[in-house]
N, C-alpha and C positions, 0 to 999 in steps of 0.2 A: 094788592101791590106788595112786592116784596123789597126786605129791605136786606142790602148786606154791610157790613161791615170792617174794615181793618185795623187794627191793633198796632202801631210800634213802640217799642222800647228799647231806648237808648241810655246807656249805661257810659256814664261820665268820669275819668278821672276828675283829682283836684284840681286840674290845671281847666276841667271842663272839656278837654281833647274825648271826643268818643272812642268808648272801649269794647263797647261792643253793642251792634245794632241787631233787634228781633223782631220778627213783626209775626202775627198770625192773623189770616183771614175768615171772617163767619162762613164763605163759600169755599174755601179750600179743600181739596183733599186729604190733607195733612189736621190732624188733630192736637200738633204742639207746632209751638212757633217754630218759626225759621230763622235760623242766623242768617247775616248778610255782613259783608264788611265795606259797601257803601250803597248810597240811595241818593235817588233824584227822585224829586216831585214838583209838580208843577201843576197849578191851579191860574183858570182862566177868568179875570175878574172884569165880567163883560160889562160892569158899566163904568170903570177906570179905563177899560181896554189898556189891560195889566196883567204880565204871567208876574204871580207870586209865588215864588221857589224856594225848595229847601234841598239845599248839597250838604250830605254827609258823610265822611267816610271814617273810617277807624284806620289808630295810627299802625294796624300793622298789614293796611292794603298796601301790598307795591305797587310799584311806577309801570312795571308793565300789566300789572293788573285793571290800575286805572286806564291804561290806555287802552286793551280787550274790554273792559266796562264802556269807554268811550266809542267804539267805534259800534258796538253793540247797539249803540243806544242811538248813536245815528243811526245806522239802518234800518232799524226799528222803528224811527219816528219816521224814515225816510216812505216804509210801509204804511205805515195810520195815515201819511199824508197824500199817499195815494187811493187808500180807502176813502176816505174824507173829503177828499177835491177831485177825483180822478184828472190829477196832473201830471201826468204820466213824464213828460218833460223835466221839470219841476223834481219831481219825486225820482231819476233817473240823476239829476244834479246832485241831489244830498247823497245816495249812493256813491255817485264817483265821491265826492267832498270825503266820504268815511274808509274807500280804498287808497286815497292819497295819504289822509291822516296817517291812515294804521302804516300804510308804505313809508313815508316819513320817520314817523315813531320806529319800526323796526332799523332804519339806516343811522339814526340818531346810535342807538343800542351798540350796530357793530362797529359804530365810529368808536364808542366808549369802551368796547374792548381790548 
């Protein structure tokens, strides 16, 4: 059986605000860490039936960055959850949910300009 691994390090000002996040993986193709300037993790604790998470970002992600990371991240979960359940319906619904967001988010933007 194989086993893999991943690595992060987060690198804290004094205030504790993250400054910079790295992570390297035992299965990656890359041989030095990766920077990242934020991260979601989610762990499924099946006998609480409890997502345990960790949001992190560094203070020099911007607002439209998070929102590109956010809409990423539903699509992507919107994928795994069609993998997962073949809910095609369902998984069709978080899709639209991540094209409203980011549609939103971008109307917000050229209001503020």
């Amino acid at each position: 059986m194989n086993q893999s691994s991943i690595k992060i390090d987060v690198l804290l000002d004094p205030n504790k605000v993250p400054q910079q996040i790295s992570w390297i993986a035992t299965d990656s193709s890359s041989d030095m860490a990766q920077k990242a300037k934020a991260m979601c993790i989610a762990f499924w604790d099946g006998a609480d039936k409890t997502a345990l998470r960790i949001d992190l970002w560094t203070k020099d992600m911007m607002v439209d960055e998070m929102a590109d990371f956010f809409y990423q991240m539903f699509s992507t979960m919107a994928d795994t959850y069609r993998r997962a359940t073949k809910q095609d319906e369902l998984s069709d619904d978080i899709k639209k949910f991540a094209k409203d967001f980011y549609k939103k988010f971008r109307e917000t933007q050229t209001k503020a300009q």
